[in-house]
C-alpha positions as CSV (number, residue, x, y, z in Angstrom):
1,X,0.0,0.0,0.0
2,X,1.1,3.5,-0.8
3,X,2.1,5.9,1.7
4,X,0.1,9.2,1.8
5,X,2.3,12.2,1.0
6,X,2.7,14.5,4.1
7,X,1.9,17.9,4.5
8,X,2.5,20.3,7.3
9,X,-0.1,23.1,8.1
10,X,0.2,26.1,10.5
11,X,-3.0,28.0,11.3
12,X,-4.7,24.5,11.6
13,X,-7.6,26.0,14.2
14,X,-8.3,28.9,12.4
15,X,-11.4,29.5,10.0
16,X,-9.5,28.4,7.0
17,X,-8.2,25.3,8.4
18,X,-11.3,24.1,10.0
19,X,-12.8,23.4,5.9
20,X,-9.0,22.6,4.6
21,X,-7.7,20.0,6.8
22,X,-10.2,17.2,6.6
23,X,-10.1,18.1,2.4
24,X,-6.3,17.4,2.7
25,X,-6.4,14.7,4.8
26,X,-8.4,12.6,1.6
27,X,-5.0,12.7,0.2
28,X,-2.4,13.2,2.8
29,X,-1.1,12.5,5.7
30,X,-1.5,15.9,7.9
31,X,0.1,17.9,10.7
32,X,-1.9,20.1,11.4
33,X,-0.2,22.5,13.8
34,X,-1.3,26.2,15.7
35,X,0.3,28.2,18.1
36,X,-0.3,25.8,21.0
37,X,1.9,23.0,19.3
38,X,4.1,24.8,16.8
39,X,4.9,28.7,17.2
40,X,5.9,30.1,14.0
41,X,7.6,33.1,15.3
42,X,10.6,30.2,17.0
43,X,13.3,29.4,14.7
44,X,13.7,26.1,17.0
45,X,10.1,25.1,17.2
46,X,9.1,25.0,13.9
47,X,12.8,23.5,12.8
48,X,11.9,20.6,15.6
49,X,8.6,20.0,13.7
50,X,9.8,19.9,10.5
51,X,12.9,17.4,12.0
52,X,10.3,15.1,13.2
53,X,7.6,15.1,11.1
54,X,9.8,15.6,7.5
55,X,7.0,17.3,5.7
56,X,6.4,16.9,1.5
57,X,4.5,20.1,1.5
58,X,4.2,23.0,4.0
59,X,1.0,24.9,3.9
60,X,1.3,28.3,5.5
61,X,-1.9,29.4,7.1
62,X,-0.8,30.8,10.0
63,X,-1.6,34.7,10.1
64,X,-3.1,37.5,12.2
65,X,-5.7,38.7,10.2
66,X,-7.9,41.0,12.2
67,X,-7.2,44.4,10.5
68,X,-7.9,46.8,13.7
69,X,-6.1,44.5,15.6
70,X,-2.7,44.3,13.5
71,X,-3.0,48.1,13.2
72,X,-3.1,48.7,17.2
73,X,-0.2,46.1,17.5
74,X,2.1,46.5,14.5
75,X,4.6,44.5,16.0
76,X,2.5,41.1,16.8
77,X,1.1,41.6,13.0
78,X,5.3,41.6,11.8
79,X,6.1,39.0,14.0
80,X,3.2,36.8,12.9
81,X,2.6,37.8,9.5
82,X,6.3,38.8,8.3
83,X,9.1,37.3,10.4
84,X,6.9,34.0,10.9
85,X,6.4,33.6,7.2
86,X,10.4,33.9,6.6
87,X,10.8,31.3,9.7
88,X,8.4,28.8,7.9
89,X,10.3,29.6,4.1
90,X,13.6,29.6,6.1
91,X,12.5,25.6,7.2
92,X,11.0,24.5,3.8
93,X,14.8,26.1,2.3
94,X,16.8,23.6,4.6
95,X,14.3,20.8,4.4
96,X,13.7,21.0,0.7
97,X,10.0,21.3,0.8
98,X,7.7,23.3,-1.2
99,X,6.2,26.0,0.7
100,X,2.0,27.3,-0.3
101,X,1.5,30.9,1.4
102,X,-1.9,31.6,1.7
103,X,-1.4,35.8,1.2
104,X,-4.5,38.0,0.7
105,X,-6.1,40.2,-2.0
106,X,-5.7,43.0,0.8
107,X,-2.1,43.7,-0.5
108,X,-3.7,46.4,-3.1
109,X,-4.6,49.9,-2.6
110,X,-7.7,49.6,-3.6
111,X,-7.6,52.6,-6.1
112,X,-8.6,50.4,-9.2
113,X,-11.8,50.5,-10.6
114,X,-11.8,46.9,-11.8
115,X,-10.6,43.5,-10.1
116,X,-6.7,43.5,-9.6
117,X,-4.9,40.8,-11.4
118,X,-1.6,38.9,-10.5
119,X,0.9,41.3,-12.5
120,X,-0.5,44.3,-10.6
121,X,1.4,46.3,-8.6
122,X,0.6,46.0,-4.6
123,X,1.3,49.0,-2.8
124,X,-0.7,47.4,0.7
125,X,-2.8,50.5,2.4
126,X,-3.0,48.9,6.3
127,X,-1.0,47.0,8.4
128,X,-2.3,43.7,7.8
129,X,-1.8,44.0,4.2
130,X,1.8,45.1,4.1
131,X,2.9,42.5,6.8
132,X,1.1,40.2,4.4
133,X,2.9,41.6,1.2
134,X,6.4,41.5,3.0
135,X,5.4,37.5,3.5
136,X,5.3,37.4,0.2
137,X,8.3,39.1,-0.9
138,X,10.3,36.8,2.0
139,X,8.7,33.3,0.6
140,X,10.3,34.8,-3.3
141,X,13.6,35.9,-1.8
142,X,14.5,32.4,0.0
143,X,12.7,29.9,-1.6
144,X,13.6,28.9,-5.8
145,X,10.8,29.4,-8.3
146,X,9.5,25.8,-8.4
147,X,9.4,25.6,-4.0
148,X,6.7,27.6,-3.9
149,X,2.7,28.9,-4.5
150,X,1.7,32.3,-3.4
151,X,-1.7,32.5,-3.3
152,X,-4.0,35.6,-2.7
153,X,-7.4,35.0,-1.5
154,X,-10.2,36.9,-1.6
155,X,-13.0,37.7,1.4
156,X,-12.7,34.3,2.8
157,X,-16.2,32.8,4.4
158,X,-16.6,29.4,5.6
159,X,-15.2,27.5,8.6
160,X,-19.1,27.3,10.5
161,X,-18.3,28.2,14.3
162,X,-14.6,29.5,13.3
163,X,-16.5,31.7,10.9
164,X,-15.5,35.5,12.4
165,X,-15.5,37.8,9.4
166,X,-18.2,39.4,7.4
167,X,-20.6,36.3,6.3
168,X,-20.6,34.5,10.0
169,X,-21.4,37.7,11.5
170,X,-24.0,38.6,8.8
171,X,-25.6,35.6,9.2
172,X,-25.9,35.8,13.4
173,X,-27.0,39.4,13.2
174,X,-29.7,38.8,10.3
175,X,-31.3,36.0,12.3
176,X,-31.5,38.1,15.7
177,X,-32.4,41.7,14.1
178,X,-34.8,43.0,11.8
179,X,-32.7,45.4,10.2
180,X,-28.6,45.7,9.8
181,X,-26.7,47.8,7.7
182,X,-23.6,46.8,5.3
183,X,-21.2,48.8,3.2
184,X,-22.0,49.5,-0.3
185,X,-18.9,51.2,-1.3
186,X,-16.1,48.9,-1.1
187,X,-15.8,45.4,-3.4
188,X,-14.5,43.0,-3.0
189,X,-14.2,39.1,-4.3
190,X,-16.2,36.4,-1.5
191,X,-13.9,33.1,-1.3
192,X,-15.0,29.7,-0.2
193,X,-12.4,28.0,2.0
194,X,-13.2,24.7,1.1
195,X,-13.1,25.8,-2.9
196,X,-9.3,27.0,-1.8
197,X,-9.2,23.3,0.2
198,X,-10.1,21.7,-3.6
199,X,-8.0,23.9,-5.7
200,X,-4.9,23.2,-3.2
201,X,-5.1,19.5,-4.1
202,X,-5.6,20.5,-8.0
203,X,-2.4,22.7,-7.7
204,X,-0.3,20.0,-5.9
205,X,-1.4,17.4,-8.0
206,X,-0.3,19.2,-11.1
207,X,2.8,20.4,-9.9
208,X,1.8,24.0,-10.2
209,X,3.7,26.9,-8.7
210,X,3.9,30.5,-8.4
211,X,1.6,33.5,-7.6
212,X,-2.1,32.8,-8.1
213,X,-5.0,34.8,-7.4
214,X,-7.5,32.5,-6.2
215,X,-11.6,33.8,-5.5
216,X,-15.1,32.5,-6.4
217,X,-15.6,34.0,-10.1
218,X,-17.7,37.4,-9.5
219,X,-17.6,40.6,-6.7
220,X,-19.6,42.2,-4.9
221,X,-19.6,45.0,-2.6
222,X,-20.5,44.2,1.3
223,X,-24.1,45.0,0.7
224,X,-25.0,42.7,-1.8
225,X,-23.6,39.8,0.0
226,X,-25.4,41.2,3.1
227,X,-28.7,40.9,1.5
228,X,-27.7,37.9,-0.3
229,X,-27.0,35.9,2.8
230,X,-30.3,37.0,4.3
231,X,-32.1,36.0,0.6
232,X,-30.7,32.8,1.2
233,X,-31.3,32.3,4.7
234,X,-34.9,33.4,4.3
235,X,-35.0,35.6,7.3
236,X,-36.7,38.7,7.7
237,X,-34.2,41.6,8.0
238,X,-34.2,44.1,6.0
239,X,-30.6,45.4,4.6
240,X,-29.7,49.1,4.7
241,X,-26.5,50.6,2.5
242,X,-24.3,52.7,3.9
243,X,-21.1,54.6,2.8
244,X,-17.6,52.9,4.5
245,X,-17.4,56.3,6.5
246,X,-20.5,54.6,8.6
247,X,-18.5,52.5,10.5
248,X,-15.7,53.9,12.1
249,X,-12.1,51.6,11.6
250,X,-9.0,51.5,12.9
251,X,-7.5,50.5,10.1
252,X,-7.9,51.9,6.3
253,X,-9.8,49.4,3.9
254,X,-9.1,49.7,0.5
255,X,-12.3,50.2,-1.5
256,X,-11.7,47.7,-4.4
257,X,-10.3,44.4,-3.2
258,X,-11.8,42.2,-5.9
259,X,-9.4,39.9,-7.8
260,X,-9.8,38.2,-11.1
261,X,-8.1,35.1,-11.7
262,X,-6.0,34.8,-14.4
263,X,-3.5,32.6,-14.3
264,X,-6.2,29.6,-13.2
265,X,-8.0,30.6,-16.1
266,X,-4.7,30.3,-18.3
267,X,-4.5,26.9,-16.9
268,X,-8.1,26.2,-17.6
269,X,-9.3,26.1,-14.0
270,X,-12.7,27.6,-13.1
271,X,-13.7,28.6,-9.4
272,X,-17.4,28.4,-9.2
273,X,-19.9,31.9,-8.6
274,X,-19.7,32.9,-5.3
275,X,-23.6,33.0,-5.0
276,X,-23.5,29.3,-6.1
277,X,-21.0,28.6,-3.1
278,X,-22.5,31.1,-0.8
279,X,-25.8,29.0,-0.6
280,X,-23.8,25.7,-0.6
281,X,-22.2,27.2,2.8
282,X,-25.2,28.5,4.4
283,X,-26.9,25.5,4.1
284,X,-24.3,24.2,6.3
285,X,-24.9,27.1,8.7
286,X,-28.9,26.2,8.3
């Protein structure tokens, strides 16, 4: 019988990793690691790990991606974001692994009027994103071209109880109020974590590697996936749209975020609509 292939993850508990691991695990053998069993900001932990468990693949979840958060500690966002994404590269270098960053769509200023593509210039305008960008520029400085994937994902939902960001908290407010309001002036493109789970597999399987964007086809600003959520859900709450300046931030969100996909459609890959794998997820919610 064949041996599974073994892949590390970081950021195993977080909302990505909930839908990821168990899609990995169909075709690998996974350590799935967080904070609590490997840090990512020790040199010596995460070269312990990789001594033990001698990893095929690496995926690199890990991140601190609460925007207000990384702007009100700039230094845990660097340490996490930056300095723990070169530790990780640093490992897969000595170990000879292939490294897959998971980086964000964030890394833009937001000043386009249509979806960014991969040979677009990031110029990040928060915290978050910048840390995020210097990952990236850290995994292309150690690591050769064919030892790693880059790829930026769009406004992640999925994970069920992990589920923090905009589509989790949608869905709890809608059910409890009769009214919420959502932002109608900044876009963006929604982003299925188990679609990223799939396409993963796809990439490794194919031997694929370099900077992808990777999103459910379409985008949206927050309000139309506010009052899609509560179409599908079949609630009654009505949604209001309101300017970004409504809700007051710590840090800057740049108002275009949406990403199109070109290099997965170079290789003939299709991501589904985002509606389409919206409803799939809510019914899981439901």
């Amino acid at each position: 019988m064949n041996k599974k292939p073994k892949i590390l993850a970081t950021g195993a508990n977080g909302m990505m990793g909930c839908d990821i691991i168990p899609i990995l695990e169909s075709e690998f053998e996974v350590l799935a690691t967080d904070v609590d069993n490997m840090d990512i900001r020790d040199p010596e932990a995460v070269r312990a790990v990789f001594e033990a468990f001698r990893p095929d693949w690496v995926l690199h979840m890990a991140a601190m991606t609460d925007l207000d958060r990384c702007e009100v500690e700039p230094e845990i966002a660097e340490a996490v974001n930056h300095i723990g994404t070169r530790i990780i590269a640093s490992a897969c270098a000595e170990f000879d692994v292939p490294l897959i960053y998971i980086s964000t769509s964030g890394v833009f200023s937001g000043r386009k009027n249509t979806p960014y593509v991969e040979t677009d210039i990031p110029k990040p305008q928060n915290i978050y994103g910048k840390t995020k960008y210097k990952g990236e520029i850290a995994v292309r400085e150690i690591l050769p071209k064919d030892k790693w994937l880059i790829l930026r994902a769009g406004w992640l939902f999925g994970g069920g109880p992990q589920d923090k960001k905009f589509v989790g908290k949608i869905y709890k407010i809608a059910k409890q109020r009769g009214s919420l309001s959502a932002v109608d002036n900044i876009y963006g493109s929604p982003n299925y974590t188990v679609d990223i789970g799939n396409l993963i597999i796809y990439l490794i399987k194919n031997n694929l590697f370099g900077l992808f964007h990777v999103a459910n086809t379409g985008w949206a600003n927050r309000f139309q996936i506010a009052r899609e959520i509560v179409d599908i859900a079949n609630v009654e709450c009505v949604v209001e749209p309101v300017p970004s300046e409504f809700f007051k931030t710590k840090a800057p969100r740049p108002p275009m975020e949406a990403i199109e996909n070109c290099r997965l459609n170079e290789i003939g890959y299709q991501m589904r609509p985002w509606k389409e794998a919206l409803a799939e997820y809510l019914k899981r919610l439901l």
